[in-house]
N, CA, C and O atoms as a DFTB+ gen file, in Angstrom:
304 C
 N C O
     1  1     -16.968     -21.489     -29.677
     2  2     -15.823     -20.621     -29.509
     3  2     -16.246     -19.168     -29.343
     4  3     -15.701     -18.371     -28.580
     5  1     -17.398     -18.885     -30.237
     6  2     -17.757     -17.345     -29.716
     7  2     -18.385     -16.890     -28.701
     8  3     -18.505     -15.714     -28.359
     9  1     -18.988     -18.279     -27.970
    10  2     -19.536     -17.760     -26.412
    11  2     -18.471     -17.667     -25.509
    12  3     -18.686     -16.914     -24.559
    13  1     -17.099     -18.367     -25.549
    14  2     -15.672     -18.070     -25.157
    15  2     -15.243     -16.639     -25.166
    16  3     -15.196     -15.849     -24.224
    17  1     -15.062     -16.538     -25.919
    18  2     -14.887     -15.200     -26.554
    19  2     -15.596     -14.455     -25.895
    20  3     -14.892     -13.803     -25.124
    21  1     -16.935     -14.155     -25.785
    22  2     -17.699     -13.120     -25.525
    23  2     -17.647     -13.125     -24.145
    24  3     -17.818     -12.024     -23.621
    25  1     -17.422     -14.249     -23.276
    26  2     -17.066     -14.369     -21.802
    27  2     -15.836     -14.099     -21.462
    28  3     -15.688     -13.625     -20.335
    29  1     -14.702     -14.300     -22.253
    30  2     -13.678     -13.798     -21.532
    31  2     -13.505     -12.182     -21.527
    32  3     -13.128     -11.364     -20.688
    33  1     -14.045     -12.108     -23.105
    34  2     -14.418     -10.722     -23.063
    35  2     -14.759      -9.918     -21.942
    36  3     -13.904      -9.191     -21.435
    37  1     -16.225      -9.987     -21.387
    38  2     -16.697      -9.552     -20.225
    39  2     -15.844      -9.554     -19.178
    40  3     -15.372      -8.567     -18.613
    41  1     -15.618     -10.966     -18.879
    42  2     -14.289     -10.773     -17.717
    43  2     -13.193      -9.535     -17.489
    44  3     -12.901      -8.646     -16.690
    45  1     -12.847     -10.045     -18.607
    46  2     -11.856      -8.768     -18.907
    47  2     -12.518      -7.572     -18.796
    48  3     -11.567      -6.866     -18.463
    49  1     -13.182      -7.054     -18.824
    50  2     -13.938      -5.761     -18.906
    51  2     -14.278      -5.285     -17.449
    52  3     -14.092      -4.158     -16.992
    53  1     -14.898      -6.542     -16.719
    54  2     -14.902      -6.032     -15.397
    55  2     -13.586      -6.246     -14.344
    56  3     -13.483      -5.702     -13.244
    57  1     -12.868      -6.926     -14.794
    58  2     -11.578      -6.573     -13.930
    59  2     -10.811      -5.709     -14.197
    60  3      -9.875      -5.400     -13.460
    61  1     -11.150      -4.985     -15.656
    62  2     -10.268      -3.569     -15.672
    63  2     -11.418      -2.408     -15.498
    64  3     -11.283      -1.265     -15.933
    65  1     -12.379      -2.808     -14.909
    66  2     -13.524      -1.726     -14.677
    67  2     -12.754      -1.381     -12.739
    68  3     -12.459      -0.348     -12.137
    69  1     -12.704      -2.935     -12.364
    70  2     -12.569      -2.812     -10.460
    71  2     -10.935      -2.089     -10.333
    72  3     -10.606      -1.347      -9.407
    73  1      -9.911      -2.550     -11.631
    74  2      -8.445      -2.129     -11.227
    75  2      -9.167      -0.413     -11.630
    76  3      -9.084       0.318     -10.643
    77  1      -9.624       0.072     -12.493
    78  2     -10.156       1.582     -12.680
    79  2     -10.609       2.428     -11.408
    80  3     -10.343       3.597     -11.128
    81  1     -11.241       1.651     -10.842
    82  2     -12.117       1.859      -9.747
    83  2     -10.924       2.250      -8.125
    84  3     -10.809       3.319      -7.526
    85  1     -10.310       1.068      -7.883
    86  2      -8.948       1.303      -7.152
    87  2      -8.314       2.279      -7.521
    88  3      -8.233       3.016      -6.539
    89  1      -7.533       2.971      -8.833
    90  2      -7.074       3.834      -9.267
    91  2      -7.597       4.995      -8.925
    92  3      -6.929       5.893      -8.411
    93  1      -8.659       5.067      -9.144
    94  2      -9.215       6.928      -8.877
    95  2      -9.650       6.814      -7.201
    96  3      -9.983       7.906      -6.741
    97  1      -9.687       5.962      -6.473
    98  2     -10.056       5.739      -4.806
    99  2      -8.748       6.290      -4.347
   100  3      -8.844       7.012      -3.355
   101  1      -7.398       6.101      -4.890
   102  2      -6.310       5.986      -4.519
   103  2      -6.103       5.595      -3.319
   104  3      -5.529       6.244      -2.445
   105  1      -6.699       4.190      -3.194
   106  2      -6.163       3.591      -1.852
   107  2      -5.524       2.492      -2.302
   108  3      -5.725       2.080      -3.444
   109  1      -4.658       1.874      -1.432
   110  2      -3.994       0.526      -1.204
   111  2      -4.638      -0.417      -1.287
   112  3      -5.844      -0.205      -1.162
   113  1      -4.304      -1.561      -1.475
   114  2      -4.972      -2.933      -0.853
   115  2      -4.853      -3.216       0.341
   116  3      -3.767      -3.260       0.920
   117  1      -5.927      -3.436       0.849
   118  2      -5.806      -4.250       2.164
   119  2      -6.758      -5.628       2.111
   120  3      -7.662      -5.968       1.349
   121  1      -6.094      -6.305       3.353
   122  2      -6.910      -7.548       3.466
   123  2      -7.842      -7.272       4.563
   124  3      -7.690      -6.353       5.368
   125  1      -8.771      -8.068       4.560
   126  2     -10.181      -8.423       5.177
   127  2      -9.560      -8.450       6.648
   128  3     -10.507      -8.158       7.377
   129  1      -8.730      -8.603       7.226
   130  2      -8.707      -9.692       8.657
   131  2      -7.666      -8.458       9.411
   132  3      -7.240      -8.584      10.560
   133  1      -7.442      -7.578       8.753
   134  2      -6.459      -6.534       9.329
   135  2      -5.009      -6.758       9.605
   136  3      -4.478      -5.955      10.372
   137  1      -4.480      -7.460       9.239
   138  2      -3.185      -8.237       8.808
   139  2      -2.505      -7.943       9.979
   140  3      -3.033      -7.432      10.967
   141  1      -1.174      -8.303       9.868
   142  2       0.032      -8.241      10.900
   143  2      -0.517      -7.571      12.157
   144  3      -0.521      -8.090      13.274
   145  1      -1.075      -6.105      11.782
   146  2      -1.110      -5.273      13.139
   147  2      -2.536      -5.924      14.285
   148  3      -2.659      -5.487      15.429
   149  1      -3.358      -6.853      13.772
   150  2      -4.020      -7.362      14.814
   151  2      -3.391      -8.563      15.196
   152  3      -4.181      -9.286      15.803
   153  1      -2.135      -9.104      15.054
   154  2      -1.473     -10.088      15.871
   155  2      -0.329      -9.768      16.641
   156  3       0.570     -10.507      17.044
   157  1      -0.547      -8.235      16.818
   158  2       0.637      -7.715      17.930
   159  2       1.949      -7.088      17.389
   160  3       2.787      -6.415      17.988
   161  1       1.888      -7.613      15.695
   162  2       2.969      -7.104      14.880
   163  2       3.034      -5.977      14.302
   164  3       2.117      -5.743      13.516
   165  1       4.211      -4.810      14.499
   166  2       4.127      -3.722      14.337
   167  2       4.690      -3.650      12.355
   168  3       4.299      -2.996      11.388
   169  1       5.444      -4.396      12.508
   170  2       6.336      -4.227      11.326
   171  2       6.325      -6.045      10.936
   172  3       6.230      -6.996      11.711
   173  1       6.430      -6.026       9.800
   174  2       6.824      -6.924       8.883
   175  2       8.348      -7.944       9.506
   176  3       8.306      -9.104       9.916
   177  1       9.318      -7.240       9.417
   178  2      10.497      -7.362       9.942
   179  2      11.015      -7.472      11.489
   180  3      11.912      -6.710      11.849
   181  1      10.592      -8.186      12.185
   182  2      11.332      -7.948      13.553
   183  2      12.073      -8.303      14.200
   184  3      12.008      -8.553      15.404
   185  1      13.446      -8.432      13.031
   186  2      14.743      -8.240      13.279
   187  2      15.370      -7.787      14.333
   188  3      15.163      -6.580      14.455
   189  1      16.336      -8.402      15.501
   190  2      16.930      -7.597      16.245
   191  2      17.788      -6.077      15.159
   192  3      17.442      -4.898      15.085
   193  1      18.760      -6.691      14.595
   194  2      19.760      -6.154      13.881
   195  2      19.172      -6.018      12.071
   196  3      19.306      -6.826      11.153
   197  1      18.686      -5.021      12.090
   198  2      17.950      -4.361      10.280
   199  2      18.982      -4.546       9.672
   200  3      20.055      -4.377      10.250
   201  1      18.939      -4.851       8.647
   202  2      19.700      -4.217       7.357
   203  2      19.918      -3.582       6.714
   204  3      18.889      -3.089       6.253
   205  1      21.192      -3.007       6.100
   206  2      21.306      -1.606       5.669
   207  2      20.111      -0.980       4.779
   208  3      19.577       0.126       4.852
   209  1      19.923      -1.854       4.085
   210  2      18.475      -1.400       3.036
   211  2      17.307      -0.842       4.456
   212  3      16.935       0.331       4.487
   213  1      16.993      -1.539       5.196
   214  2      15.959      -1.071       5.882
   215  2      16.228      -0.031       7.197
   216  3      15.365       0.079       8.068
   217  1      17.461       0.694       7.258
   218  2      17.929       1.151       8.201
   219  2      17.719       2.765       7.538
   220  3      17.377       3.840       8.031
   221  1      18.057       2.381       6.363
   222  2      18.007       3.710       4.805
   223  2      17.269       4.316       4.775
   224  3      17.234       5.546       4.791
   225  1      15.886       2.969       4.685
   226  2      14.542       3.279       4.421
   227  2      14.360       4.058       5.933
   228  3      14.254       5.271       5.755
   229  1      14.299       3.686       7.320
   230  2      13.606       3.977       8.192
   231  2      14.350       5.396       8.308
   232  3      13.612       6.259       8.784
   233  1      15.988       5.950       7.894
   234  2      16.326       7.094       8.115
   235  2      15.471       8.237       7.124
   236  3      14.958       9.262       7.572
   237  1      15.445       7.809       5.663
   238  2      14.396       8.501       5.253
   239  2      12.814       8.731       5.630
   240  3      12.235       9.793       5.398
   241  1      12.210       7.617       6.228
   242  2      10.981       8.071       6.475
   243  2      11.075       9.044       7.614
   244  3      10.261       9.951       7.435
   245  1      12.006       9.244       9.102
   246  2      12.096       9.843       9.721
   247  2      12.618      11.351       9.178
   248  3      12.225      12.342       9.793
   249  1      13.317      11.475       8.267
   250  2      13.403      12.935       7.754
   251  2      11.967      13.079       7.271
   252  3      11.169      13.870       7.775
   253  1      11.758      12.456       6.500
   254  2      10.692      13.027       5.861
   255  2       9.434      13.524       7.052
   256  3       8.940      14.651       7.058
   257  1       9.147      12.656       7.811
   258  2       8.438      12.829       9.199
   259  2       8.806      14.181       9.991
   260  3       7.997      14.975      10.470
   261  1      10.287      14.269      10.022
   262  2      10.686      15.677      10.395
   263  2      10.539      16.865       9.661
   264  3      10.367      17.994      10.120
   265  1      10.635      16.467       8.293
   266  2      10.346      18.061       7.717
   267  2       8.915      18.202       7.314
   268  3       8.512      19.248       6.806
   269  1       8.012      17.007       7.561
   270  2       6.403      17.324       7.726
   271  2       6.312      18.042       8.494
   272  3       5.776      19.114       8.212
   273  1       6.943      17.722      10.252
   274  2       6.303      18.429      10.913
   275  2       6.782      19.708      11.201
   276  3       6.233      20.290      12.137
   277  1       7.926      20.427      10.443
   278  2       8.731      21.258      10.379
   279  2       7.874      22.569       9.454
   280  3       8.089      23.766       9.643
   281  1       6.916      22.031       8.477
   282  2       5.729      22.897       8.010
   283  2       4.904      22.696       8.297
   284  3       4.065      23.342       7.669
   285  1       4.405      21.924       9.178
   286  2       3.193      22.252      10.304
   287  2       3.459      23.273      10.925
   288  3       2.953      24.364      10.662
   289  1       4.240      23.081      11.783
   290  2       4.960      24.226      12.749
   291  2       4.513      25.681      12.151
   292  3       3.630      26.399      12.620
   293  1       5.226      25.917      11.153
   294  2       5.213      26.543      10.228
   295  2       4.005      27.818       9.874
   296  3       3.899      29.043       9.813
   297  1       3.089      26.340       9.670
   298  2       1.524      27.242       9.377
   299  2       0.759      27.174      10.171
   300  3      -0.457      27.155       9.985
   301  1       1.541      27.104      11.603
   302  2       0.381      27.257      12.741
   303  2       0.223      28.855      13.029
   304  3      -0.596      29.256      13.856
């Protein structure tokens, strides 16, 4: 039971060493194979007709996109 122990131990130690490691990289996950966008797919969703939830989302990312480039402008 205590070589149990002392192995899960370790385990544990290095999978909160690699989630540590992700954290201060501050990147995302990605997969190996380059997902959706190397099979021609732009988006997740390719819905003729979105849904209000994702219509929300895409009006906010476009403000937000607009007032990025609204202080670019800015500090040129």
């Amino acid at each position: 039971m205590t070589i149990f122990l002392i192995t899960f131990g370790f385990f544990i130690v290095v999978v909160a060493a690699m989630a540590v490691g992700y954290i201060f990289q501050q990147k995302s996950l990605a997969g190996s194979c380059g997902g959706l966008s190397t099979m021609g797919i732009e988006k997740a969703c390719d819905c003729d007709n979105p849904c209000e939830k994702r219509l929300e989302r895409e009006k906010k990312a476009a403000q937000k996109e607009k007032a990025k480039n609204l202080i670019d402008v800015k500090n040129i």
